[in-house]
C-alpha positions, 0 to 999 in steps of 0.5 A, a space after each residue: 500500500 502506498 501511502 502519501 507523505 505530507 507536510 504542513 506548509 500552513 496553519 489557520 486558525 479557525 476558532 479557539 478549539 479548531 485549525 485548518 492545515 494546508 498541506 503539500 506531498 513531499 514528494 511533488 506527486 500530483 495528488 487528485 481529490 473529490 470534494 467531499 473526500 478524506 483522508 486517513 493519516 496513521 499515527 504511531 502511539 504506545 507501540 500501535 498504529 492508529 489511523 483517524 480520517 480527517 474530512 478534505 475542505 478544499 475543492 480540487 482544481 479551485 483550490 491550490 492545495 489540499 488542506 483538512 481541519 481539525 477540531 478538538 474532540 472531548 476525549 479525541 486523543 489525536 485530535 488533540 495531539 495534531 493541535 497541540 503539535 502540529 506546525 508549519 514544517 510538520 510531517 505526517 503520512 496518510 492513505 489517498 483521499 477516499 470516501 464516498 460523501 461526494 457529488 458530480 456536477 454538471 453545468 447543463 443541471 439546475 437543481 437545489 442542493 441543501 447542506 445541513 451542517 453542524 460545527 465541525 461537520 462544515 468541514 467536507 461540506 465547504 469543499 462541496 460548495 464550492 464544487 458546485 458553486 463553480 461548476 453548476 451555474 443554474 443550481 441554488 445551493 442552501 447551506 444551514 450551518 448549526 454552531 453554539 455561537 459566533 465564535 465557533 462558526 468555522 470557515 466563517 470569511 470563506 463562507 461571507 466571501 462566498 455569500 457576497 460572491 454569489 448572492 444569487 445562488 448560494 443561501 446561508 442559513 445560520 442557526 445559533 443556540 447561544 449567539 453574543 449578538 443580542 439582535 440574534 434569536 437563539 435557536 436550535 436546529 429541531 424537526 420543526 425548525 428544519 420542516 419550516 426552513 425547508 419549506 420557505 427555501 424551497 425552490 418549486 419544480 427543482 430537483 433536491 438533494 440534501 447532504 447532511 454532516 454533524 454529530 450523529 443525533 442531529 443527523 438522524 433527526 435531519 434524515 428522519 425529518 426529510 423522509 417524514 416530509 416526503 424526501 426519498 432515500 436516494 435525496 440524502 447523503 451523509 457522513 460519518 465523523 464518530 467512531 463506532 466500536 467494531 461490532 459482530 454481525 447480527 448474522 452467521 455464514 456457512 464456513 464455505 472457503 470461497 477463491 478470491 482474486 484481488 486487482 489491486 495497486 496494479 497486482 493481481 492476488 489470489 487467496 481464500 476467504 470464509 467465515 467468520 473473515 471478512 474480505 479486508 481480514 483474509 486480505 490481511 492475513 495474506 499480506 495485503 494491506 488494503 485501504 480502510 479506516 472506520 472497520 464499521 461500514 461507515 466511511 467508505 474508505 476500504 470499498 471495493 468493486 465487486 466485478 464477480 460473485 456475491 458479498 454479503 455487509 453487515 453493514 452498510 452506512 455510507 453507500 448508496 443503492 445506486 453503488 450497491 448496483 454498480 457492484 461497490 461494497 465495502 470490504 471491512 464488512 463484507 463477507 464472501 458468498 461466493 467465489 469473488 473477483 474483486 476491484 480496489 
């Protein structure tokens, strides 16, 4: 696996507990990125490896360099660590950019995409933005951006800049529960607030699409919300940012030892697999090191194509039917039900 070597040529502070850092590969290799994506840097404490994805904030071919912000995290040892220690002149190393919380734009598409975002969740988001506000110049996008106040609005300059840039296209809705200006209605974003701004934002006979990042009960109460006000499934995207512990499947496999061939990293490799391993095991436990992160079937990192045979998830948070169709799955929770070709 080959991994990328970066230094921080820059750092922003953002806001008291958050730090944007731009970064350059140290190696001059061109460096590709969807907005959205992130990338996973490993970190080596107490003798083990620990790897934590950190959501990309530029857009690739606006921005100059690839650059990812980090907020300090209750109990986020490595959140803190990259605060406490990271500079201008730091070396770090990650995986390439991945992850599935992305959009493809078209200039011929006129369409309302709607970013609801809380705190640190404006991260991927803003590179989002700025996709689209570039590359579709008939879509109206509507960000609202939930904070505890002023002082905690990340990317606050950028997101004014591009307010005033294209007034007529971007809508910026902020919700602030304990805002320091006293002309400011406290508010929390609920299933009401969210019902009625949704509404009054609308634009008739536009196709929505909604992209939701934040802590995981606000974004459960945004997904709920839009599907009780008649959104489908395939409207709504989201991201993961908490780690969840690893969990057994709620199911169990025959112990039918399966042939897999793997195309990866421009190498074929042919190994066996069968329950209880899931893809990205076997794959470890016959040298191959394959790209993930979460483990949990929530970040998309560590998908694959699967071009032949049949692999069951036992969990699936991050890709989208039309992925599932198109033969991605993820190979931290993927289990094989069949002899497998499979793609990374």
């Amino acid at each position: 696996m080959e991994l990328l070597q970066w230094k921080v040529i820059q750092v922003i502070a953002e806001t008291p507990d958050t730090a944007t850092y731009v970064l350059e590969e140290v190696n001059g290799r061109p460096v590709t990125w969807e907005a959205g994506q992130s990338l996973t840097f490993l970190f080596y404490r107490y003798g083990h490896e620990i790897r934590r994805s950190y959501s990309i904030c530029t857009a690739h071919g606006i921005d100059k360099h690839i650059a990812i912000t980090v907020k300090k995290k209750t109990n986020g040892e490595i959140s803190r660590y990259i605060l406490n220690n990271w500079q201008r002149g730091t070396f770090a190393e990650s995986l390439p950019p991945a992850g599935r919380f992305i959009i493809e734009t078209d200039p011929a598409q006129k369409r309302h995409i709607w970013f609801i975002a809380a705190g640190s969740g404006i991260t991927p988001v803003l590179a989002l933005i700025k996709k689209l506000l570039f590359n579709e110049p008939e879509s109206h996008i509507t960000l609202i951006y939930q904070n505890h106040d002023e002082r905690n609005i990340i990317f606050q300059k950028v997101l004014q800049e591009l307010a005033a840039q294209y007034a007529h296209r971007f809508n910026r809705i902020d919700v602030l529960s304990n805002p320091i200006d006293p002309d400011t209605k406290p508010a929390r974003l609920n299933n009401w607030l969210l019902e009625q701004l949704v509404t009054t934002n609308n634009k008739p006979q536009t196709t929505n699409l909604f992209y939701t990042c934040g802590p995981e009960p606000f974004m459960r109460m945004v997904q709920f919300t839009l599907r009780v006000m008649g959104f489908g499934e395939d409207q709504l995207r989201k991201e993961h940012f908490v780690i969840e512990p690893v969990r057994k499947p709620a199911f169990t496999m025959p112990s039918t030892v399966y042939n897999v061939v793997l195309h990866y990293a421009q190498q074929t490799h042919r190994f066996t697999i069968a329950w209880p391993d899931t893809i990205l095991q076997a794959a470890r436990k016959n040298g191959i090191t394959l790209p993930y992160s979460c483990n949990t079937g929530r970040c998309g990192t560590c998908s694959a194509y699967c071009r032949k045979g049949s692999v069951t998830m036992s969990n699936n948070e991050v890709l989208t039917d039309a992925d599932v169709q198109v033969g991605l799955v993820l190979t931290c929770t993927g289990y094989a039900a069949a002899d497998l070709e499979l793609e990374v």
